[in-house]
C-alpha positions in Angstrom: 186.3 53.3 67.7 188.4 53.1 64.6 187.1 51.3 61.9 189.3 49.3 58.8 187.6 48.5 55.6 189.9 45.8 53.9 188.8 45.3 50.3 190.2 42.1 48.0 190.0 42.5 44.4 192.3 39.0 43.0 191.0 36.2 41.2 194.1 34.3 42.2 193.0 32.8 46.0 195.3 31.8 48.0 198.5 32.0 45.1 197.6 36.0 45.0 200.5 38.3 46.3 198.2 41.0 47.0 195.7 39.0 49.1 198.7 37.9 50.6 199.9 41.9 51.4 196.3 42.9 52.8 195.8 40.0 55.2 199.6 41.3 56.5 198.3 44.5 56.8 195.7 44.0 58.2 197.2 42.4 61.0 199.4 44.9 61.9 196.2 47.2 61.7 194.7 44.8 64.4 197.5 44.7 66.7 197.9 48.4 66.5 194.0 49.4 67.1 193.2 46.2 69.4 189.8 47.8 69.5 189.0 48.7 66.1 186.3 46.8 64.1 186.9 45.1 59.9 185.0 45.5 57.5 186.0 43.0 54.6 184.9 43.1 51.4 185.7 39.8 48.5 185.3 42.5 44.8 186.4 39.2 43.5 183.7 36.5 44.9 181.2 39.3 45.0 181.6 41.5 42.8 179.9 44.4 42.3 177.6 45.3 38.9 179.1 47.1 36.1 178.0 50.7 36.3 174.9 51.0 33.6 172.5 53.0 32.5 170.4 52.2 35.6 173.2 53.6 37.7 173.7 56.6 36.0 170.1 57.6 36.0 169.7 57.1 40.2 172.3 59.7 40.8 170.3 62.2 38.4 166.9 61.7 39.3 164.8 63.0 42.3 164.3 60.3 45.2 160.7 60.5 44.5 160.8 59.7 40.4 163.3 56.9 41.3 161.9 53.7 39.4 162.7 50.3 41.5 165.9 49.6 39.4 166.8 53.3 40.4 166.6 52.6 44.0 167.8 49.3 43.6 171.0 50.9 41.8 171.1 53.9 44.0 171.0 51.2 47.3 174.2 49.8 45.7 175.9 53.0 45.6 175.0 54.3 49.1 176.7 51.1 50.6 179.6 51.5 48.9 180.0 55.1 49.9 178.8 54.0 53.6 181.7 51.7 53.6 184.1 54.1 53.4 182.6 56.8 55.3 182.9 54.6 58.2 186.4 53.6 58.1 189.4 55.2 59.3 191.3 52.9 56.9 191.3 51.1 54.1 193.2 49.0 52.2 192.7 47.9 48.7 194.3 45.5 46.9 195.2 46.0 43.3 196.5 43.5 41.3 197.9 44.7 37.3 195.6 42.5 35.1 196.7 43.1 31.1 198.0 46.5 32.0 194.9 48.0 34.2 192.6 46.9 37.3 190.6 44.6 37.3 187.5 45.7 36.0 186.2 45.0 39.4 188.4 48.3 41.1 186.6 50.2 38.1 183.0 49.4 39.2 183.9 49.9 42.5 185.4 53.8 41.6 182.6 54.3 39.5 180.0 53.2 42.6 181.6 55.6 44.7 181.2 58.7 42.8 177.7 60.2 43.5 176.5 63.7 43.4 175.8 64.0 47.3 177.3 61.1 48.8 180.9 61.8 47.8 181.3 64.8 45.8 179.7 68.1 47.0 176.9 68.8 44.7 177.6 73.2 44.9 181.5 73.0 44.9 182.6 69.5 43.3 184.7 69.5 46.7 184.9 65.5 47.5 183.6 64.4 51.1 185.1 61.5 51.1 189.0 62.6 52.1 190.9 62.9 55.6 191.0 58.9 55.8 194.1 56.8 54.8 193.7 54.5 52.2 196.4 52.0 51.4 196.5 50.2 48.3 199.0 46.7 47.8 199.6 46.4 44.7 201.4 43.9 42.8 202.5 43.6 39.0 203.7 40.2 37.6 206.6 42.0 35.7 208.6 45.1 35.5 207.6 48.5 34.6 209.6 50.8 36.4 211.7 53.5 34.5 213.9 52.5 32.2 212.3 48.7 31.5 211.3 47.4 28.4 207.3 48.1 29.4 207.8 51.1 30.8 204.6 53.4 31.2 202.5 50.1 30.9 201.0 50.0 34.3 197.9 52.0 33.7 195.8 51.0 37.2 198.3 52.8 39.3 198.6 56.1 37.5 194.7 56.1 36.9 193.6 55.0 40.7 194.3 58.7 41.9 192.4 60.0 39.2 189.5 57.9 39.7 189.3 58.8 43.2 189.8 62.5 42.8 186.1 64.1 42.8 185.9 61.7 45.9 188.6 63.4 48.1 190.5 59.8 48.5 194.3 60.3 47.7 195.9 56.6 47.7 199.1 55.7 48.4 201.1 52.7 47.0 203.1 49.8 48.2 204.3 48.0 45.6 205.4 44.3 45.0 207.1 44.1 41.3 208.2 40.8 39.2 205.9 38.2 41.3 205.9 36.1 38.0 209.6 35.7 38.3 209.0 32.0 40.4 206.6 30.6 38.1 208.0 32.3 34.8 211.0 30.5 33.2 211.8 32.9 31.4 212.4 35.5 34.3 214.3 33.0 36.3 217.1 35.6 36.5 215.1 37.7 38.3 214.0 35.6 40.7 216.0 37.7 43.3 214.8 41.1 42.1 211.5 40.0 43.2 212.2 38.6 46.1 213.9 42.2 47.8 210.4 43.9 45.8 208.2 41.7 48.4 210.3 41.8 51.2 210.5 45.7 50.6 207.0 45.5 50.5 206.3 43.8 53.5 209.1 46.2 55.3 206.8 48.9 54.4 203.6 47.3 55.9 204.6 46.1 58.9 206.2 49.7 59.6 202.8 51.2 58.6 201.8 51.3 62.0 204.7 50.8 64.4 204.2 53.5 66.5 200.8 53.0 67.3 202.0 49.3 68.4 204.9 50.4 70.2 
C-alpha cells in the first residue's frame, strides 16, 4: 500500500505559500493512490529538538551503555528514520527564512543521519534512497541568476547535501517573489509572482497525472 509522508515546516499558518503547495500536493497524491495511507508531520507546532550532545553520543555508543537520555535521544532518531522508511513519498515544505531553512529542516536532516539506520555503517552507502521526495519551496524574493541577491538562497543548494549520506536526492518546485502582494515596494512585481505560483502549481498537479488518468 503506498504510503505519503507530508512534512510542514512554516511558521506562517494559514498565510504560508508552502503549506499552501503541500496540502495541493497532497491531494493530487490522494486522488492518484486512492489507497495509500498519510503520514503528516507539523516541524513547525512540533518541532523536533536541536541535535546535542545527547544525540551525538546515542549513535556512538553500544545499545547496552546507552544512558536514558541516550535512548531517549536515540528513540527520537529511529522515528524519524522510520518515517521515511515507510513512505513511498514525501514532501517537504521549505520555506527561505534569512537566506537558509528553518532551523527546524536542520534538526530534522541532522535526526536522520544515523550510523545504521540511514547510512551503511561498512560502505557509507545511504539506505534511505529509491523513494521520491518532493520539496515546495517558496522564497519571499528573487534569487535567480542575474538578480541583485543572487546566490543568497542557501537552503536549496545545501538540502541535497544534507541528505546525501542518506541516499535521498530532492527535487524542487519552486514558488519565487511571494512577498510581492504584501511588499510595497515589489508592487511591480506582483505579476512575476503570480506566473512563479501558478508555475508552481502546474508542476504539482502534473506530478502525478498519469497515475490519475
Amino acid at each position: 500500500m503506498p504510503h505519503l509522508l507530508h512534512i510542514d515546516s512554516s511558521i506562517q499558518g494559514e498565510s504560508s505559500v508552502t503549506r499552501k503547495l503541500t496540502a495541493r500536493a497532497a491531494a493530487a497524491w490522494r486522488k492518484a493512490h486512492p489507497d495509500g495511507t498519510v503520514t503528516y508531520r507539523d516541524l513547525a507546532a512540533e518541532p523536533l529538538p536541536h541535535f546535542g550532545a545527547e544525540s551525538d553520543a546515542a549513535r556512538k555508543v553500544p545499545p547496552a551503555e546507552r544512558t536514558d537520555q541516550h535512548a531517549a535521544a536515540f528513540a527520537v532518531m529511529e522515528e524519524v528514520v522510520n518515517d521515511v522508511k515507510r513512505a513511498d513519498t514525501i514532501l517537504l515544505g521549505l520555506p527561505l527564512y534569512n537566506y537558509g531553512p528553518p532551523s527546524t529542516v536542520k534538526a530534522w536532516v541532522d535526526h536522520l543521519i544515523v550510523p545504521g539506520l540511514s547510512v551503511d555503517m561498512e560502505n557509507n552507502a545511504g539506505l534511505l534512497g529509491g523513494r521520491e521526495l518532493l520539496v515546495l519551496a517558496a522564497r519571499g524574493g528573487g534569487y535567480g541568476e542575474g538578480t541583485p541577491r543572487e546566490g543568497w538562497d542557501h537552503a536549496s543548494p545545501w538540502l541535497p547535501h544534507g541528505l546525501a549520506l542518506t541516499g535521498l536526492e530532492p527535487r524542487f518546485i519552486v514558488a519565487e517573489l511571494t512577498l510581492a502582494s504584501v511588499n510595497p515596494a515589489m508592487a511591480e512585481l506582483i505579476p512575476l509572482a503570480e506566473q512563479s505560483l501558478a508555475a508552481a502549481e502546474r508542476e504539482i498537479d502534473g506530478l502525478w497525472a498519469p497515475a490519475i488518468a
